[in-house]
BAPA-908156 format. One record per residue (C-alpha): x, y, z; residue number from 1; residue in three letters. Coordinates in pm, 1 decimal, decimal comma. Layout:
% residues N
<keba><X>X</X><Y>Y</Y><Z>Z</Z><resi>NUM</resi><resn>Ala</resn></keba>
...
END
This chain:
% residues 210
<keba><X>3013,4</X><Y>-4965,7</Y><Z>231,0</Z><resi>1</resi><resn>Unk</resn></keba>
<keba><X>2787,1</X><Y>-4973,8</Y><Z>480,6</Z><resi>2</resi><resn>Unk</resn></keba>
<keba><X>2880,7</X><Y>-5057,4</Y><Z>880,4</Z><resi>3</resi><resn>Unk</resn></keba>
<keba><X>2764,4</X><Y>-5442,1</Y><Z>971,8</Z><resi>4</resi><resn>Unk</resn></keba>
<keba><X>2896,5</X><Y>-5382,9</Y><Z>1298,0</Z><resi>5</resi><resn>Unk</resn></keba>
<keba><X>2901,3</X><Y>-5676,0</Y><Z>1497,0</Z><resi>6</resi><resn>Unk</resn></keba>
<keba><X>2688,2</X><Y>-5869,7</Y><Z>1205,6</Z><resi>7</resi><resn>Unk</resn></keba>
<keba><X>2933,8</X><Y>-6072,7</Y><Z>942,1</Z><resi>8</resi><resn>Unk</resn></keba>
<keba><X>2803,6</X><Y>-6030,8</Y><Z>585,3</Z><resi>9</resi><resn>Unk</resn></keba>
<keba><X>2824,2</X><Y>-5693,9</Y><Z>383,0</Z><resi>10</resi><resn>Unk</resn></keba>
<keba><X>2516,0</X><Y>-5506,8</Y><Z>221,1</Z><resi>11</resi><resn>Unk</resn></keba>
<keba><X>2523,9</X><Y>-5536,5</Y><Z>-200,4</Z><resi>12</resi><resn>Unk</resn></keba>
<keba><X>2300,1</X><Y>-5366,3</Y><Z>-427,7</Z><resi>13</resi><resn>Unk</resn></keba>
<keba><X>2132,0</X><Y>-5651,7</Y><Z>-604,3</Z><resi>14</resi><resn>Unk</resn></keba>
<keba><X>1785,2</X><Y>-5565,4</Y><Z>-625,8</Z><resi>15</resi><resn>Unk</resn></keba>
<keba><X>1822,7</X><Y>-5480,3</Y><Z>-992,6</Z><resi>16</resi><resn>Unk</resn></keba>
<keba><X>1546,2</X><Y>-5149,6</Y><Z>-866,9</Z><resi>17</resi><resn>Unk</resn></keba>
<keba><X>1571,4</X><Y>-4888,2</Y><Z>-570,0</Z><resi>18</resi><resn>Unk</resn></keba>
<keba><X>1248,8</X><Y>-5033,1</Y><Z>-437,2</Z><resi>19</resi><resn>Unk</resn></keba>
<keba><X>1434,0</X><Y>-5390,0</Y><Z>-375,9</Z><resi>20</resi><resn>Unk</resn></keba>
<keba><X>1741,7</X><Y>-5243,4</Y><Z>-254,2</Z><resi>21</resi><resn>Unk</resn></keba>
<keba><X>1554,7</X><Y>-5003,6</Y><Z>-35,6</Z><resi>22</resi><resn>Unk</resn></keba>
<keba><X>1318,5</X><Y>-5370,6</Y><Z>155,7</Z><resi>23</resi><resn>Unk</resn></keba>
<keba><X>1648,5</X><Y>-5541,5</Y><Z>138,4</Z><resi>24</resi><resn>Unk</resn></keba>
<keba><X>1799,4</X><Y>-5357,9</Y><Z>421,4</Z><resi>25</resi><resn>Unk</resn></keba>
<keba><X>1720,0</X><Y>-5602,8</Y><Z>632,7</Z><resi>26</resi><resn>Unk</resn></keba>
<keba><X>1887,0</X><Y>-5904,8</Y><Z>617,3</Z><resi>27</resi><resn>Unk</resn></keba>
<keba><X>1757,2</X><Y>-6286,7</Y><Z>713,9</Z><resi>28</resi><resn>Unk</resn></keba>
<keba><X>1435,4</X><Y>-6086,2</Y><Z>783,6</Z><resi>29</resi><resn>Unk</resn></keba>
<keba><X>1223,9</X><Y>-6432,9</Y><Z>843,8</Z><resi>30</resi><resn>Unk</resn></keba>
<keba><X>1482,3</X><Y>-6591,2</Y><Z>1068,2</Z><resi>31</resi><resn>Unk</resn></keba>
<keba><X>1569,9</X><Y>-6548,1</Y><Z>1451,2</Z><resi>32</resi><resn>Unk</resn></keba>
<keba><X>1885,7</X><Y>-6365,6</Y><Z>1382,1</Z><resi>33</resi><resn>Unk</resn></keba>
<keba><X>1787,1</X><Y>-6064,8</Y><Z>1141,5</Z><resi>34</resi><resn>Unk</resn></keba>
<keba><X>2041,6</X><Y>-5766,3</Y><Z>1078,4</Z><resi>35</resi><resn>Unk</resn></keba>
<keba><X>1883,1</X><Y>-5426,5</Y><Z>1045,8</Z><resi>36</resi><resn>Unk</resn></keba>
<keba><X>2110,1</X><Y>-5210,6</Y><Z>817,7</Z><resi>37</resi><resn>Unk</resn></keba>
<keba><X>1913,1</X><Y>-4874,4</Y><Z>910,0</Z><resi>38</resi><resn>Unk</resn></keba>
<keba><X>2060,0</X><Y>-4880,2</Y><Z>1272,1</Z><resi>39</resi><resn>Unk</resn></keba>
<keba><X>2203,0</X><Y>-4515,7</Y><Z>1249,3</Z><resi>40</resi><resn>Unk</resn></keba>
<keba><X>2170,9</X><Y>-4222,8</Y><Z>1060,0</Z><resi>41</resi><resn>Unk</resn></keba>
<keba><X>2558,7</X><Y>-4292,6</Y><Z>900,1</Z><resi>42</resi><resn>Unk</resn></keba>
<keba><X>2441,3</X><Y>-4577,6</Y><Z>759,4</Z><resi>43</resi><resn>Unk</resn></keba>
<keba><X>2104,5</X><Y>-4474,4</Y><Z>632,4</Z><resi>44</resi><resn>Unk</resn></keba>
<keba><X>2234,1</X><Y>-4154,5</Y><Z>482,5</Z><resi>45</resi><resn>Unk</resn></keba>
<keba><X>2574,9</X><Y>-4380,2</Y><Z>340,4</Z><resi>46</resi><resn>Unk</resn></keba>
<keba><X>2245,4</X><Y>-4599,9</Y><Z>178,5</Z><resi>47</resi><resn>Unk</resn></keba>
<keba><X>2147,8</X><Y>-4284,1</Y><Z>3,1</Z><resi>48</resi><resn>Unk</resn></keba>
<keba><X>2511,9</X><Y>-4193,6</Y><Z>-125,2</Z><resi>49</resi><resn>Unk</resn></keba>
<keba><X>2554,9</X><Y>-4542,2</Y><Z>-265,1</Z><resi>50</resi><resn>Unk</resn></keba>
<keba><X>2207,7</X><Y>-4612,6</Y><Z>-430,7</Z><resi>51</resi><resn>Unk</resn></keba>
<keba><X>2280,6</X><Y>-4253,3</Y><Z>-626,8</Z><resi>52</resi><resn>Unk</resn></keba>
<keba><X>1947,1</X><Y>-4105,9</Y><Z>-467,6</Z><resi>53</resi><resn>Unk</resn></keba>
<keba><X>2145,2</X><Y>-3856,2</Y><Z>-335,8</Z><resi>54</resi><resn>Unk</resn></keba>
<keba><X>2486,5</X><Y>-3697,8</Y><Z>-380,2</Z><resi>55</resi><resn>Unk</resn></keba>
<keba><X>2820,4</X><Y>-3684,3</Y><Z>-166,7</Z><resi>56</resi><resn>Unk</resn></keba>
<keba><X>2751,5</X><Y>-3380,8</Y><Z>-29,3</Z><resi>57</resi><resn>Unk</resn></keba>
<keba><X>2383,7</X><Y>-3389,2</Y><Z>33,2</Z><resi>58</resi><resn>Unk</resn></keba>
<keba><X>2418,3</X><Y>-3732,4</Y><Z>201,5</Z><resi>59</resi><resn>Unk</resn></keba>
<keba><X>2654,2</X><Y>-3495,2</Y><Z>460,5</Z><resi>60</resi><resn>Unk</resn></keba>
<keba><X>2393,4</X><Y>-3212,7</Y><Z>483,9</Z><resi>61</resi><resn>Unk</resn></keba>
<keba><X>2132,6</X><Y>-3498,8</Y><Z>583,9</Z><resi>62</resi><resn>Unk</resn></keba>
<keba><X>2384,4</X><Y>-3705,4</Y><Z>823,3</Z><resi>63</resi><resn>Unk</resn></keba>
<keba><X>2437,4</X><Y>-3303,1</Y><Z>970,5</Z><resi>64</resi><resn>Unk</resn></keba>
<keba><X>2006,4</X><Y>-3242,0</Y><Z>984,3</Z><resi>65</resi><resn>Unk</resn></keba>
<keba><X>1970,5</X><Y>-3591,6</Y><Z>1167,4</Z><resi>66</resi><resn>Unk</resn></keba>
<keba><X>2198,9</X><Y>-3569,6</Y><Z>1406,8</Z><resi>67</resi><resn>Unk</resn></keba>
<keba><X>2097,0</X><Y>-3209,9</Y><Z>1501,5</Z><resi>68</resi><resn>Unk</resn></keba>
<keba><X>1787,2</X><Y>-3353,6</Y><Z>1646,2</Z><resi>69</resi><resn>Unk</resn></keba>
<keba><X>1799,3</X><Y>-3682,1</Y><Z>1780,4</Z><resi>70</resi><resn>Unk</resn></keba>
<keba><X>1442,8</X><Y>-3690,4</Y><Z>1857,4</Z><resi>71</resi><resn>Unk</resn></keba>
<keba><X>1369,9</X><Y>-3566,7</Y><Z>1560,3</Z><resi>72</resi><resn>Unk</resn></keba>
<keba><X>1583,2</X><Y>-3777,5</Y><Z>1300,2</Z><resi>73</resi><resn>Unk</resn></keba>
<keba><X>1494,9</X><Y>-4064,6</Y><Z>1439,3</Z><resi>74</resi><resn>Unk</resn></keba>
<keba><X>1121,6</X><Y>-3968,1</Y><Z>1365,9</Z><resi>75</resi><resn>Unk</resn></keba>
<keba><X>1236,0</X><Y>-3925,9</Y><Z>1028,9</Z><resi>76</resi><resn>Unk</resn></keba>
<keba><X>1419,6</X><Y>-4293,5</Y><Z>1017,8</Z><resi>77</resi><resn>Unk</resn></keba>
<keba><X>1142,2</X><Y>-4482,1</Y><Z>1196,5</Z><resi>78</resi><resn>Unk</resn></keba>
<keba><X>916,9</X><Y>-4312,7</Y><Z>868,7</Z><resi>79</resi><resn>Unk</resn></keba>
<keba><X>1154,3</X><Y>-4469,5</Y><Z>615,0</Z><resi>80</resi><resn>Unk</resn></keba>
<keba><X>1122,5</X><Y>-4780,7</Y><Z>795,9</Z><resi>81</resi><resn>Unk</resn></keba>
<keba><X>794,3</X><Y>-4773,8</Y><Z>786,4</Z><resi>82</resi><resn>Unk</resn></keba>
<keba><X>738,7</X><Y>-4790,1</Y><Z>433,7</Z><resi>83</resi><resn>Unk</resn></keba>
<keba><X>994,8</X><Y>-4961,3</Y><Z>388,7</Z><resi>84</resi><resn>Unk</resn></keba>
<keba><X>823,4</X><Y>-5257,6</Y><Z>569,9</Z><resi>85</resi><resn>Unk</resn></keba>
<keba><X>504,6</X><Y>-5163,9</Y><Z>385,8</Z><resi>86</resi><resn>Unk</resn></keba>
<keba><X>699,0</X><Y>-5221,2</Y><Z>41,2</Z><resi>87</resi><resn>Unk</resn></keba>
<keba><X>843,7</X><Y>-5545,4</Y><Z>157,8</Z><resi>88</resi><resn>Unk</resn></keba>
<keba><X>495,3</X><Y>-5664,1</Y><Z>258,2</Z><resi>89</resi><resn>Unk</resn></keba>
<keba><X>358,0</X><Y>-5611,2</Y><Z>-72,3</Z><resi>90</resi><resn>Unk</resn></keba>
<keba><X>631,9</X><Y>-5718,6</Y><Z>-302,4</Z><resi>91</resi><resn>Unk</resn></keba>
<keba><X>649,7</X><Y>-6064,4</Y><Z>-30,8</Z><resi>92</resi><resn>Unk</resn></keba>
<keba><X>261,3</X><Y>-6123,1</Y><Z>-91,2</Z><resi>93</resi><resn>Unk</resn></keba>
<keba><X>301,4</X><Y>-6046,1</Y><Z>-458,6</Z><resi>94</resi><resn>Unk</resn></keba>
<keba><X>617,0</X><Y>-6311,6</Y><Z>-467,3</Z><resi>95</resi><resn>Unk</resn></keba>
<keba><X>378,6</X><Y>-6555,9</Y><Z>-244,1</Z><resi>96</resi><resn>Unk</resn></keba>
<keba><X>26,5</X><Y>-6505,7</Y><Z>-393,5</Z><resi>97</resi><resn>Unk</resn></keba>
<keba><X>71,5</X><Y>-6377,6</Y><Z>-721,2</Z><resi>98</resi><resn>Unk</resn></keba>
<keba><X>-146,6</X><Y>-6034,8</Y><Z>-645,8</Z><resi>99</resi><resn>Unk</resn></keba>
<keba><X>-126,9</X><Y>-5724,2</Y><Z>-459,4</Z><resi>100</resi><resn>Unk</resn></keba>
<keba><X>-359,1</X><Y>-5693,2</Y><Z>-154,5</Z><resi>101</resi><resn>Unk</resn></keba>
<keba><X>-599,6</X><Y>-5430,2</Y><Z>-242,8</Z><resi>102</resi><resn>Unk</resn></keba>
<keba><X>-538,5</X><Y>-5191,7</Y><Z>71,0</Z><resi>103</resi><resn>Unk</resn></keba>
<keba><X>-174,1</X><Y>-5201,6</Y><Z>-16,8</Z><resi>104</resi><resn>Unk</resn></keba>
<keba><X>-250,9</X><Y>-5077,8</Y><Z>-372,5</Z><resi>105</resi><resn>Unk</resn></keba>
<keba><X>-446,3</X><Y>-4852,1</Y><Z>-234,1</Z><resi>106</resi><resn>Unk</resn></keba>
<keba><X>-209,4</X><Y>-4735,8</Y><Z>-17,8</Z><resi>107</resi><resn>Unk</resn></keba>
<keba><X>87,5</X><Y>-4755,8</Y><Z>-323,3</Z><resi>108</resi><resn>Unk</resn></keba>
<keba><X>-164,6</X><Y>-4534,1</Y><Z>-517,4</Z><resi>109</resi><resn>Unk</resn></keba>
<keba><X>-184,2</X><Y>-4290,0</Y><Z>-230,9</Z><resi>110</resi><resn>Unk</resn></keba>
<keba><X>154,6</X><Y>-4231,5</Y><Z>-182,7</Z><resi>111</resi><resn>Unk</resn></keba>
<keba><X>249,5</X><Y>-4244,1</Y><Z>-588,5</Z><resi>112</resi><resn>Unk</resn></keba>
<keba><X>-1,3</X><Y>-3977,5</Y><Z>-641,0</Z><resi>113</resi><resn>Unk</resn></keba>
<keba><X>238,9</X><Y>-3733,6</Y><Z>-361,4</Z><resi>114</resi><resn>Unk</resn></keba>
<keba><X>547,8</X><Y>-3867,8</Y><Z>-515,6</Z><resi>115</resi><resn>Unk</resn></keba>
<keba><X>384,8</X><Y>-3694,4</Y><Z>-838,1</Z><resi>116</resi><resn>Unk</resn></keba>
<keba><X>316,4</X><Y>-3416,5</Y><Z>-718,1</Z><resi>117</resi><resn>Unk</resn></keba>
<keba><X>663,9</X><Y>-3341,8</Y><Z>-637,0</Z><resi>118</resi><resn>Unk</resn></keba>
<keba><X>791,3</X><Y>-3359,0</Y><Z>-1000,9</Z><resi>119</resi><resn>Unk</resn></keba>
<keba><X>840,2</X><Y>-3141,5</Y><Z>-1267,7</Z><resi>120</resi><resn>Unk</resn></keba>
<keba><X>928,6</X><Y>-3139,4</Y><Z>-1639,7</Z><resi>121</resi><resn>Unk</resn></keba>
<keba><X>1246,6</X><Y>-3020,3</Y><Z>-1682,6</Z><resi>122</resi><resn>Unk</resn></keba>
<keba><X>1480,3</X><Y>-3013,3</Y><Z>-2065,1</Z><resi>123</resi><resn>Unk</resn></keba>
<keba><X>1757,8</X><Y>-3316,1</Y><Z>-2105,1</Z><resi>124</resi><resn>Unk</resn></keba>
<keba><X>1918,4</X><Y>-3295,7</Y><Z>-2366,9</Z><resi>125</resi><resn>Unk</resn></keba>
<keba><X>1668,5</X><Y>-3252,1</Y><Z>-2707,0</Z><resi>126</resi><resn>Unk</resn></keba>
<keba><X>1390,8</X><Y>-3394,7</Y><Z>-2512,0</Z><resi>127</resi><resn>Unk</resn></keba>
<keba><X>1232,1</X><Y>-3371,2</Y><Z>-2164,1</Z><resi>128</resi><resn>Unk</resn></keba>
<keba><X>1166,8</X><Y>-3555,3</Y><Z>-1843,2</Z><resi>129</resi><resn>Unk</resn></keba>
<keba><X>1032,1</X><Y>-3601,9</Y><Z>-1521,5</Z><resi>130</resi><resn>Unk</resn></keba>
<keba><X>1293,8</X><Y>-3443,2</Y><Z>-1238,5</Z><resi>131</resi><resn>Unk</resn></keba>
<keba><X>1190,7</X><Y>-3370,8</Y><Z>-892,9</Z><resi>132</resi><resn>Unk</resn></keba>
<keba><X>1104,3</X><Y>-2992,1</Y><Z>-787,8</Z><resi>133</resi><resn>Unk</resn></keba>
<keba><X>1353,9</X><Y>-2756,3</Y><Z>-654,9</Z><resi>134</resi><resn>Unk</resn></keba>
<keba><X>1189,4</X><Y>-2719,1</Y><Z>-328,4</Z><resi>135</resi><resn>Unk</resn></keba>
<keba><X>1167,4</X><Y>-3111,3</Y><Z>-241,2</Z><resi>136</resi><resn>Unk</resn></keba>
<keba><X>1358,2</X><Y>-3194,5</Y><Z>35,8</Z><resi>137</resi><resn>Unk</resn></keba>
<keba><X>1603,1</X><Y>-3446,4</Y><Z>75,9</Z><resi>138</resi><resn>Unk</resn></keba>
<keba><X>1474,5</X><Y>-3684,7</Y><Z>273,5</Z><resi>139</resi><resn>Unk</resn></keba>
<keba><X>1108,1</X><Y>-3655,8</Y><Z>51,9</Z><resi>140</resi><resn>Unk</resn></keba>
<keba><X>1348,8</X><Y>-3735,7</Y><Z>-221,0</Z><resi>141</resi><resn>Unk</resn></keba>
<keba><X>1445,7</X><Y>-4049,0</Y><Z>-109,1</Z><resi>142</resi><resn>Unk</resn></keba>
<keba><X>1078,2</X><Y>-4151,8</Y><Z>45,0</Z><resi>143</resi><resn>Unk</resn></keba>
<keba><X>941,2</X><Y>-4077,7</Y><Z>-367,7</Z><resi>144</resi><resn>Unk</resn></keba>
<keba><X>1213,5</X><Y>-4235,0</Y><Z>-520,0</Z><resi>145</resi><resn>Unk</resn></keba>
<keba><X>1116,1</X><Y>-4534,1</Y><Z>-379,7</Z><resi>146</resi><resn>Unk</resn></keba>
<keba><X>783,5</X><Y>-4544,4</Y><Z>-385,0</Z><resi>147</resi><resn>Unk</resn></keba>
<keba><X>836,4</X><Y>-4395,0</Y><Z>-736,6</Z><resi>148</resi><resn>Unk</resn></keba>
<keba><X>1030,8</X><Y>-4749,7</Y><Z>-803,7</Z><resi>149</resi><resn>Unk</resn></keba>
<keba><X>804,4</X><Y>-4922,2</Y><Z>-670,7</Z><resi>150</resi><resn>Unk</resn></keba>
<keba><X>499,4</X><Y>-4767,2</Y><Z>-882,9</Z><resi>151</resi><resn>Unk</resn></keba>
<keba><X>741,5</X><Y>-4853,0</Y><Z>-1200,3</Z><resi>152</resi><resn>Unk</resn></keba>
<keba><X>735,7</X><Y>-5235,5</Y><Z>-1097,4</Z><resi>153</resi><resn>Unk</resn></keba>
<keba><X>397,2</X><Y>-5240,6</Y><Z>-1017,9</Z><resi>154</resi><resn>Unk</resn></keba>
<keba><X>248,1</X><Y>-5100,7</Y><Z>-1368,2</Z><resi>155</resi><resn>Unk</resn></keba>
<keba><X>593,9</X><Y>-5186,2</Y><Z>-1613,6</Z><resi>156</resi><resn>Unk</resn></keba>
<keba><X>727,7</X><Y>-5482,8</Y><Z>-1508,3</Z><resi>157</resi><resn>Unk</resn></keba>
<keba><X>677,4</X><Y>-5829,8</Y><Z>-1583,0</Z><resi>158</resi><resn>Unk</resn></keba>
<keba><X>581,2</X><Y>-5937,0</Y><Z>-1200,6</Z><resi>159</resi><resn>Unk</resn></keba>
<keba><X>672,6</X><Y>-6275,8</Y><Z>-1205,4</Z><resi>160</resi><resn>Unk</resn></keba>
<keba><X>1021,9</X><Y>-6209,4</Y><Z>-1243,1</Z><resi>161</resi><resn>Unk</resn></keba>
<keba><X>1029,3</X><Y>-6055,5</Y><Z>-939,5</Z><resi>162</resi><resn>Unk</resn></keba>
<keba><X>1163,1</X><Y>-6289,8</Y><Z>-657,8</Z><resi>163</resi><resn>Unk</resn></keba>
<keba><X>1253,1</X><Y>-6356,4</Y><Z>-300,5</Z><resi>164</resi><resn>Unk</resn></keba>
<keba><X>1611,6</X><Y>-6495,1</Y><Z>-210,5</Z><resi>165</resi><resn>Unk</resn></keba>
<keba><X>1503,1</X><Y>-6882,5</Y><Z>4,7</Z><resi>166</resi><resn>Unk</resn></keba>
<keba><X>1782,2</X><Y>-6835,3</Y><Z>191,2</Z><resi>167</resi><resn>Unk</resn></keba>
<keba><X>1865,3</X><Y>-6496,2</Y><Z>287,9</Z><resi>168</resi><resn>Unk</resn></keba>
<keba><X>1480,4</X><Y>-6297,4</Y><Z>199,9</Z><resi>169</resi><resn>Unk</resn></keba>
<keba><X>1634,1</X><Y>-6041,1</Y><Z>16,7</Z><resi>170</resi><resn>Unk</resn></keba>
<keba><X>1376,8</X><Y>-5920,3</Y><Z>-325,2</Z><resi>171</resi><resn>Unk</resn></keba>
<keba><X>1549,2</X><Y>-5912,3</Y><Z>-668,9</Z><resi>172</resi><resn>Unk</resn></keba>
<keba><X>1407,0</X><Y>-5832,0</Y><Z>-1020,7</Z><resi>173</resi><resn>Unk</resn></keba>
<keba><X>1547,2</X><Y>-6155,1</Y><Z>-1227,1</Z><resi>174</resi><resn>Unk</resn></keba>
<keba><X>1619,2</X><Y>-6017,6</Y><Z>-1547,2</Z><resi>175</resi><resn>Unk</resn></keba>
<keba><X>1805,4</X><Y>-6380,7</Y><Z>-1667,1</Z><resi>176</resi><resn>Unk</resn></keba>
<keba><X>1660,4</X><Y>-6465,3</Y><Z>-2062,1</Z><resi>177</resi><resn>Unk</resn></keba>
<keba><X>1424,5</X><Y>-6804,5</Y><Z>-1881,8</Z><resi>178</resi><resn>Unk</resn></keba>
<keba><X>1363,3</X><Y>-6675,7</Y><Z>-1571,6</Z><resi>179</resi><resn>Unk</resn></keba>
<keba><X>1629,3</X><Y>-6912,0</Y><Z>-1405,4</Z><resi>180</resi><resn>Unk</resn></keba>
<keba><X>1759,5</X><Y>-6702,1</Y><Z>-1122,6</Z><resi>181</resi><resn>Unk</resn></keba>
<keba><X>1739,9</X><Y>-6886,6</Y><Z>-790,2</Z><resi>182</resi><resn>Unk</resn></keba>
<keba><X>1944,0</X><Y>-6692,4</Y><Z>-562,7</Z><resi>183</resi><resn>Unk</resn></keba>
<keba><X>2005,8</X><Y>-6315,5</Y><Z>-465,8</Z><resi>184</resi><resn>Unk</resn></keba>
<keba><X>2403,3</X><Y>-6373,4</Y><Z>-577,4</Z><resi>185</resi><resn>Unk</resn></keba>
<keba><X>2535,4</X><Y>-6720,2</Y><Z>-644,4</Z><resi>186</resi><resn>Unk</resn></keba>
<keba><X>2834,6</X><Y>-6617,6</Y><Z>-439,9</Z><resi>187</resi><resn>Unk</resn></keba>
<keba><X>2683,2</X><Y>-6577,5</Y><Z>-145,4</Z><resi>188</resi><resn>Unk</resn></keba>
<keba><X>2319,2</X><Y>-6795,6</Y><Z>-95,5</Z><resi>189</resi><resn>Unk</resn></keba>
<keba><X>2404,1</X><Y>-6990,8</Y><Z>-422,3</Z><resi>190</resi><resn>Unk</resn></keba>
<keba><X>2735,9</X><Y>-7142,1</Y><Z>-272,9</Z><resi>191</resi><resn>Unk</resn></keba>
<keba><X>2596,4</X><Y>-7190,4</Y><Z>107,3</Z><resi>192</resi><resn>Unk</resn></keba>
<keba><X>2347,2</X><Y>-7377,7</Y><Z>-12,8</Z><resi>193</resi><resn>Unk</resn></keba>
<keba><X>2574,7</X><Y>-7605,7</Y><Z>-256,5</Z><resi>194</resi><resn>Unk</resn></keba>
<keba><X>2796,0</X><Y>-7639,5</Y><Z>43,0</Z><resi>195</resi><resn>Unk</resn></keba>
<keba><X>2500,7</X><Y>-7703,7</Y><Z>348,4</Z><resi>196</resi><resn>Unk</resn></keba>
<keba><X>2343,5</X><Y>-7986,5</Y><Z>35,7</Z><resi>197</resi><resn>Unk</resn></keba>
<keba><X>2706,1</X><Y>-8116,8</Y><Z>26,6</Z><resi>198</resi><resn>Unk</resn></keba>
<keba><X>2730,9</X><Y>-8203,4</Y><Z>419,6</Z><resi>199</resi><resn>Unk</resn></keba>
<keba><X>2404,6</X><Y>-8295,0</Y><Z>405,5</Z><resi>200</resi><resn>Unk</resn></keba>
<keba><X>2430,2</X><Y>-8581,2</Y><Z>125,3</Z><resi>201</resi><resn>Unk</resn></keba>
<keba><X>2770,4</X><Y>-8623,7</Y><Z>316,4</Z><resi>202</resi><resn>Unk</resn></keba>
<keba><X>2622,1</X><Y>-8753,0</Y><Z>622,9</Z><resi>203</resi><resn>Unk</resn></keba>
<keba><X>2356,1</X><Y>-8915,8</Y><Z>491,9</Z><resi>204</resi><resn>Unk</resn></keba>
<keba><X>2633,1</X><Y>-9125,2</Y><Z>294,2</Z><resi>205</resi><resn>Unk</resn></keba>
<keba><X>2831,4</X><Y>-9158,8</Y><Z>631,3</Z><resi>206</resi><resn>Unk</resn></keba>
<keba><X>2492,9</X><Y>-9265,2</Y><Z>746,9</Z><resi>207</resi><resn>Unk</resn></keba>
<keba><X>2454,2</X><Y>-9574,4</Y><Z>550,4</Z><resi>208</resi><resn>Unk</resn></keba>
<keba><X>2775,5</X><Y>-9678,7</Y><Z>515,7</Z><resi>209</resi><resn>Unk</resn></keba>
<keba><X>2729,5</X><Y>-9757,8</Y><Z>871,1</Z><resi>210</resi><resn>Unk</resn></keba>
END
């Protein structure tokens, strides 16, 4: 798990793709109070350990290579947070407008093109696939598999049921048979809200009867 510090809730993986868990590292984004998950290397690297992007011991290595170089790693965490924002942007505009804004294709298409670059064919079981190079380091492994998600979305997915939590921001891929899926989990922003529309119709009841 990652560390919410001071902050109350607990991260989940329910994006349903990397790309979605990667934007929803920030939680309650659009309100006054949002929680930023990437606020040290032990949780970023614990992010890659838990999505599977990387393995228990190179999550260490990378935890080990950030914190040699303060400076440095943090360089390398304000880049994933970059385009991690970027993503979010996009997928939020898609989710809103119903298109891509053609600079961030652009953009997508930029960086997919690098993220191809850095894979190989390689033999699994009777057939083949795409694997990344030997040579790619970790944290380019991370930055291309999400982008790599993200390109996978973009030309594979149905688009519309991709979807934006209304009470907590967070991006999902709803993959219910009609498209029904409201909420990122019912437990969490599915129950608040059955329990805030409760008071609500509560008072409003209180209200009258007065």
């Amino acid at each position: 798990m990652l560390n919410p510090g001071d902050y109350k809730g607990n991260y989940k993986l329910i994006g349903g793709l990397i790309c979605f868990d990667f934007t929803n590292t920030v939680s309650w984004r659009e309100t006054e109070h949002p929680h930023e998950w990437f606020d040290s290397f032990d949780n970023f690297t614990k992010w890659t350990e838990i999505t599977d992007i990387l393995e228990k011991e190179q999550a260490k290595e990378l935890l080990k290579t950030l914190q040699g170089s303060r400076e440095e790693g943090e360089r390398h965490l304000n880049k994933m947070i970059e385009t991690r924002e970027f993503l979010f942007n996009l997928f939020n505009h898609l989710v809103q407008e119903g298109s891509v804004r053609p600079d961030d294709l652009q953009r997508l298409g930029v960086l997919g093109q690098s993220a191809y670059n850095h894979q190989m064919l390689a033999p699994s079981g009777s057939s083949y696939q795409w694997t990344w190079r030997n040579d790619i380091s970790p944290l380019d492994k991370i930055h291309y598999a999400v982008i790599g998600a993200a390109l996978e979305v973009i030309t594979r997915h149905d688009l519309s049921r991709i979807k934006k939590c209304p009470s907590c921001q967070w991006l999902y891929m709803d993959v219910s048979k009609n498209k029904s899926r409201r909420w990122c989990t019912m437990e969490d922003c599915g129950n608040r809200h059955k329990v805030n529309a409760f008071n609500q119709n509560k008072k409003r009841q209180s209200k009258k009867a007065k």
